[in-house]
Structure formats: C-alpha cells, structure tokens
N, C-alpha and C positions, 0 to 999 in steps of 0.2 A: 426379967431384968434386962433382958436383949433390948428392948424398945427404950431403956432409957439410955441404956449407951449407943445408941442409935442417933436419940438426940444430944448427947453430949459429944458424940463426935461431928454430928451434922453442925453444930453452934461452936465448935472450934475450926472447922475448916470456914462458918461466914464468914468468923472475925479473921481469920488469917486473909480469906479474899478480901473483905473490908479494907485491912490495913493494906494490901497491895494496888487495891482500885484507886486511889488518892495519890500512890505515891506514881503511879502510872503515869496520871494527867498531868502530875508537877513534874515529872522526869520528863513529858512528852513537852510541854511548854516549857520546864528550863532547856532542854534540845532546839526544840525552835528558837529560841531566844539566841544560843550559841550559835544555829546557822544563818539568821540572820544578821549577828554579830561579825560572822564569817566573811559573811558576802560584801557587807557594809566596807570592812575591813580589805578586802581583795580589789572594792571597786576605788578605796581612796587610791593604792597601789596603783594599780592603774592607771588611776587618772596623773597621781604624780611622776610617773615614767614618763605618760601619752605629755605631760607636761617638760619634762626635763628635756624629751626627744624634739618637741616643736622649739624651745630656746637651744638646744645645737642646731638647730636646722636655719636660726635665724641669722644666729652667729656667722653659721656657714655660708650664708647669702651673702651677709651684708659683706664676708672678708673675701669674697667672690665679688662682690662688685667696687670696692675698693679696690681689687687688683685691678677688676677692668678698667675704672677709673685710670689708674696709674699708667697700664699699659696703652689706654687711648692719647694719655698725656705725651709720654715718650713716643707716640709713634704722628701725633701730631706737630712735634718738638722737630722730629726728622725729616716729617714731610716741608714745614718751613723751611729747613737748611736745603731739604733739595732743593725747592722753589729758589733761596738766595743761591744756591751755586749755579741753578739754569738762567737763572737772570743776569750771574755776574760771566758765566760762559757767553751768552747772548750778547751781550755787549762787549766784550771780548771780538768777538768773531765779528759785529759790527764796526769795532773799531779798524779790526783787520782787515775788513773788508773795503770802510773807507779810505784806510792808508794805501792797499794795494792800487784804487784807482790813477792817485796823485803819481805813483810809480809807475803805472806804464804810460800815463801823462809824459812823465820825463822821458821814458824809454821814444814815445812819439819825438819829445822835442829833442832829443839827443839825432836821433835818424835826421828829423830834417834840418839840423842845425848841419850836416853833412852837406846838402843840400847847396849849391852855386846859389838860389833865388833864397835866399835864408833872409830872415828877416829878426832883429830879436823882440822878442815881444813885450808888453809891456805888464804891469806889476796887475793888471786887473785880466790878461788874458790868460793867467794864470790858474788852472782849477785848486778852489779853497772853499773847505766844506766851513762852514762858522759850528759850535756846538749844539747851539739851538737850531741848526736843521738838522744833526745826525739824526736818523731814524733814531726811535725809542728803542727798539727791539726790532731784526728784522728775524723771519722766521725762514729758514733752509727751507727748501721742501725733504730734501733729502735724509733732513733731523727731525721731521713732523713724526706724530707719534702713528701716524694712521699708515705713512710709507713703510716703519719700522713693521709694523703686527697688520700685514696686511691680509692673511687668512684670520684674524680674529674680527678685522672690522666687516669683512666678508661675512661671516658666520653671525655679526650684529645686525648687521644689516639686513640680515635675512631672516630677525626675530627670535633668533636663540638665545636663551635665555644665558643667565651667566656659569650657570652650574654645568650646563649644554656643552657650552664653549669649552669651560677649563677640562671637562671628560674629556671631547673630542684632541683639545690642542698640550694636555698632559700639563696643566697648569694649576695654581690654586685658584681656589674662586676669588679671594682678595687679592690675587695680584693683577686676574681678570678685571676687578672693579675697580682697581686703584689704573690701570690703563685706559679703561674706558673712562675714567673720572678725569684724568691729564689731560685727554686727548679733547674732553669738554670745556678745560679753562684755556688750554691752547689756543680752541678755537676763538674764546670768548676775546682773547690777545690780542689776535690776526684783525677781530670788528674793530 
C-alpha cells in the first residue's frame, strides 16, 4: 500500500505546485504592471514640477526685466535733467561771462573818462553782444569732464578696460561708464 500513497501524495503536491505556477506569472505580471504604473506615475510628477519650476523661472525673468525696464527708465529720466541743468548752467555761465566783458568795458571807459584827452564816445563804440551771436554754449576747460578725472582718462587712454579703472580708482564700473560716456558727448558739443 506504500506505493499508492506514494502516488497520492506525489498528485497532491502536482496540483498544489500547479495552482501556485499560474498564480506566480499573474502575480509576476500584475507586479510588473504596478511598477510600470509606478514609474509612469513618478515621471508625470516630475515632469509637472520640471514644469511648474520653468513658469516660476519665467515669471521670474520677465519681473526681473520689467524692473530693469523701469530702472533704465528712471535712470534715463535723470540723466536728461542732468543734461537740462548742464545746459541751463552753461548758459548761465555764458551769460555771465558775456555780462562781465561789457563791465570791465565800462571799468576801461570809466579810467579813461579820467583822462584830460577824453573823448565821449559814440552809441556804436560801445561793446554790444546781439543774442544771435551769444556763443550756444561755451565750454570752461576747467568744467571739462577730462580736467575733472584726469587719472581716469589717463588709465583710458592707456586701454584699460572699464572694470581696470573702477578696481584701480575705487569706482563703480557705471560710474566709470557714465564718465567716459559725458566726457564723449562733451566732446561731440565742443565740434
């Protein structure tokens, strides 16, 4: 009787491997199915982070260069007003300059109105600038921007760069630039 419980135990341990060899392959491909799910899942993530981070980033440009916008605006805004106060100093100082001539004019004709051989003179020998000759703008040399920063035009002159100069002369580089950029339409003034 050994030999037939031999095979009745051998035909209950098939079927028991049977029913676990099927559920094997289905438990091994629903697993795969789940880490592929997984991955699928991890990469949408992903992608929608990699996505939310590039629209802050653009946010972030665009409100970065709207400021620099604004701040180009204002600092061009100022640079016109210095421009109207050097022009309206300029002519200033040209007026004063022509007024003072007409006065040491008189201070001559006061001296030689002293004078025993005096003569008075007449309404045309008189110095009278008309407005249409004032000079436009005369330029000091003393107010020139190249007298003022003359180890910077030194240091240009010698091909240093801008970054060079402001290390060397404890400067910003834009204030370097905005010097050497005045000192260009000055010139352009003087032609």
């Amino acid at each position: 009787m050994q030999p037939v419980l031999y095979v009745i135990l051998l035909g209950l341990v098939l079927i028991v491997y049977a029913r676990f060899i099927p559920r094997d392959q289905t438990t091994t491909a629903s697993a795969k199915a789940t880490v592929v799910q997984e991955i699928e899942e991890t990469i949408e993530h992903f992608a929608a982070e990699m996505e939310e981070q590039n629209q802050t980033m653009l946010d972030l440009f665009s409100k970065t260069k709207q400021d620099y916008e604004i701040e180009l605006a204002k600092l061009a805004g100022r640079l016109e007003s210095l421009e109207r106060q050097k022009q309206e100093l300029s002519k200033e100082l040209t007026t004063f300059h022509v007024n003072q001539q007409p006065l040491s004019t008189a201070d001559e004709l006061l001296t030689s109105f002293n004078k025993p051989d005096y003569q008075i003179p007449n309404q045309t020998d008189v110095l009278t600038v008309a407005p249409e000759e004032m000079p436009e703008e005369v330029v000091y040399e003393g107010l020139s921007m190249k007298s003022r920063y003359v180890e910077l035009f030194t240091l240009h002159d010698q091909g240093k760069s801008v970054e060079a100069i402001a290390k060397k002369l404890n400067m910003n580089k834009g204030e370097v630039s905005l010097i050497l950029q005045l000192s260009r339409q000055e010139e352009r003034t003087r032609v």
